[in-house]
DRENDREN-427049 format. One line per field, with one value per residue (C-alpha): residue in three letters; x, y, z. Coordinates in steps of 0.25 Angstrom, whole numbers. Example, Ala and Ser with C-alpha at 12.3 -4.5 7.8 and 13.67 -1.06 7.14 Angstrom:
BEGIN
residu: (ALA/SER) .
x: (49/55) .
y: (-18/-4) .
z: (31/29) .
//
This chain:
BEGIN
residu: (UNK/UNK/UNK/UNK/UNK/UNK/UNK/UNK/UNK/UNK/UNK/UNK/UNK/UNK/UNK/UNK/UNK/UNK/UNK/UNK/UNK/UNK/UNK/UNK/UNK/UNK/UNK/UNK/UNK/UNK/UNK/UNK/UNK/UNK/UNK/UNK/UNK/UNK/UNK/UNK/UNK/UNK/UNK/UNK/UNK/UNK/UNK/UNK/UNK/UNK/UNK/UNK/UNK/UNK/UNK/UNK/UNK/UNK/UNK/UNK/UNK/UNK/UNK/UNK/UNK/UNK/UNK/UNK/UNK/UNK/UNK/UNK/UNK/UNK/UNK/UNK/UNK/UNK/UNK/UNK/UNK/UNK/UNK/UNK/UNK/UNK/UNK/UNK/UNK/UNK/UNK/UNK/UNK/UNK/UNK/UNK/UNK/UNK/UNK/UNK/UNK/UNK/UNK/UNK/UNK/UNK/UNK/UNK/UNK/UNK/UNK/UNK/UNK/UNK/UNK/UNK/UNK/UNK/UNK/UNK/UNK/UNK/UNK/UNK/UNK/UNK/UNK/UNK/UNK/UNK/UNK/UNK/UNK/UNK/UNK/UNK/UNK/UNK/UNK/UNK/UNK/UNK/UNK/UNK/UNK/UNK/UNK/UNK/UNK/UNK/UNK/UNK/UNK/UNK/UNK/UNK/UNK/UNK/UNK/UNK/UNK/UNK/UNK/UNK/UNK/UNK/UNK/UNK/UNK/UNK/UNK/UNK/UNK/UNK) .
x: (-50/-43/-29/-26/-12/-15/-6/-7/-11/-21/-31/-43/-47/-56/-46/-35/-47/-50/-35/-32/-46/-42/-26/-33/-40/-31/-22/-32/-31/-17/-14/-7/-8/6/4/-6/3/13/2/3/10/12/5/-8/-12/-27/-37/-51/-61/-73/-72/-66/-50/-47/-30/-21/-6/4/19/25/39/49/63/72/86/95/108/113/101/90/77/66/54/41/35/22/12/-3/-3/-19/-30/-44/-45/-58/-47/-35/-29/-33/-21/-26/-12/-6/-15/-10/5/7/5/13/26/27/28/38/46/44/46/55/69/62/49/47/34/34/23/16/19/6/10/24/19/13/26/34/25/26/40/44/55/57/68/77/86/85/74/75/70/78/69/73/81/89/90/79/79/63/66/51/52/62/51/44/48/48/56/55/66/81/94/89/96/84/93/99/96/83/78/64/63/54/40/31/24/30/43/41) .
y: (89/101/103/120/123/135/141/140/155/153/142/149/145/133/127/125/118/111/107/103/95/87/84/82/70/63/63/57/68/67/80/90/106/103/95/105/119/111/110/127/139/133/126/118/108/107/96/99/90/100/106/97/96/82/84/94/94/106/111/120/126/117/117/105/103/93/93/104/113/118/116/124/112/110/103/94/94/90/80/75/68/66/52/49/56/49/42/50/59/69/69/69/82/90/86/90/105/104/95/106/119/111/108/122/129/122/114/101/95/86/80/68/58/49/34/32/44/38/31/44/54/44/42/57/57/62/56/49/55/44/53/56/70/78/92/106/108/117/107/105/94/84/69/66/50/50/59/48/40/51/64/63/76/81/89/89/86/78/67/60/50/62/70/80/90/97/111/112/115/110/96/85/90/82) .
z: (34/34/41/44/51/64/72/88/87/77/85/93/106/100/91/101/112/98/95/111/110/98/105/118/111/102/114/126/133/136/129/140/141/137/126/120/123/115/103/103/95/83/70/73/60/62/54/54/49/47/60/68/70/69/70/74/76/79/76/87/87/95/98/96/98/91/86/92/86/90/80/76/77/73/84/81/93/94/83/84/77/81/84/75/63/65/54/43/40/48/57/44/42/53/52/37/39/51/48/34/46/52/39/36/49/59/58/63/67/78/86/96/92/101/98/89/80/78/65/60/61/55/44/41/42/55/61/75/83/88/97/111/113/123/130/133/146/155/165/151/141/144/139/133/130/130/117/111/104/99/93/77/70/54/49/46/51/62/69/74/83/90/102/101/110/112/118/132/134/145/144/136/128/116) .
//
């Protein structure tokens, strides 16, 4: 297994159908257009097996806001394994190269998990955010409360128990 790290720009035609086929997969199909533009124009970690990608996972530029600042945020997207993969470190795989851009790069990371990967972030040391998250649409400051349970940060200075804020895009906000 090898794991390479892409930029958006940098993925052909065929590895992008590729990358959309394997999230359209490990979702059951309920990956939207939305969900996948939200995957683009930042870093892609890619595992092959011999020629077959069998994970993926992606760090955007985001916005967050929290106390009273506004922060530069690696944002995870498209966290996938190929069901006949799965529990093999291979999420691990695509992660590593990406949580250390963020380190690197940005004031914070953040990703929202889906309930069955809670276990997973927390073993890697992300951290559950406990305070109330939000989104600066364009009708203002939005409440999510369905974002409370899942949206996991890595960085300092944070008061996990406090309010947080995502910028807007189209689709789901977290």
């Amino acid at each position: 297994m090898r794991v390479a790290v892409v930029h958006t720009a940098d993925l052909d035609g065929a590895a992008r159908a590729e990358v959309r086929e394997l999230l359209d997969r490990a979702f059951d199909g309920e990956l939207t257009d939305d969900d996948w533009e939200h995957c683009l124009g930042g870093l892609h970690a890619l595992a092959r097996e011999g020629g077959d990608l069998v994970a993926h996972a992606a760090l955007v530029q985001r916005r967050l806001l929290h106390g009273g600042r506004v922060l530069r945020t690696g944002y995870v997207e498209g966290v996938a394994v190929r069901a006949d993969r799965r529990r093999r470190g291979l999420g691990g795989a695509v992660m590593a190269p990406l949580e250390r851009a963020a380190a690197a790069a940005y004031d914070v990371a953040a990703l929202a998990a889906t309930d069955v990967a809670l276990p997973f972030y927390a073993a890697r040391g992300w951290v559950l955010w406990r305070g109330p998250t939000s989104a600066l649409t364009p009708h203002g400051l939005v409440r999510t409360p369905d974002a409370d349970d899942c949206v996991h940060v890595r960085g300092p200075g944070l008061d996990v128990e406090g309010p947080l804020a995502c910028d807007w895009r189209e689709g789901d906000p977290w």
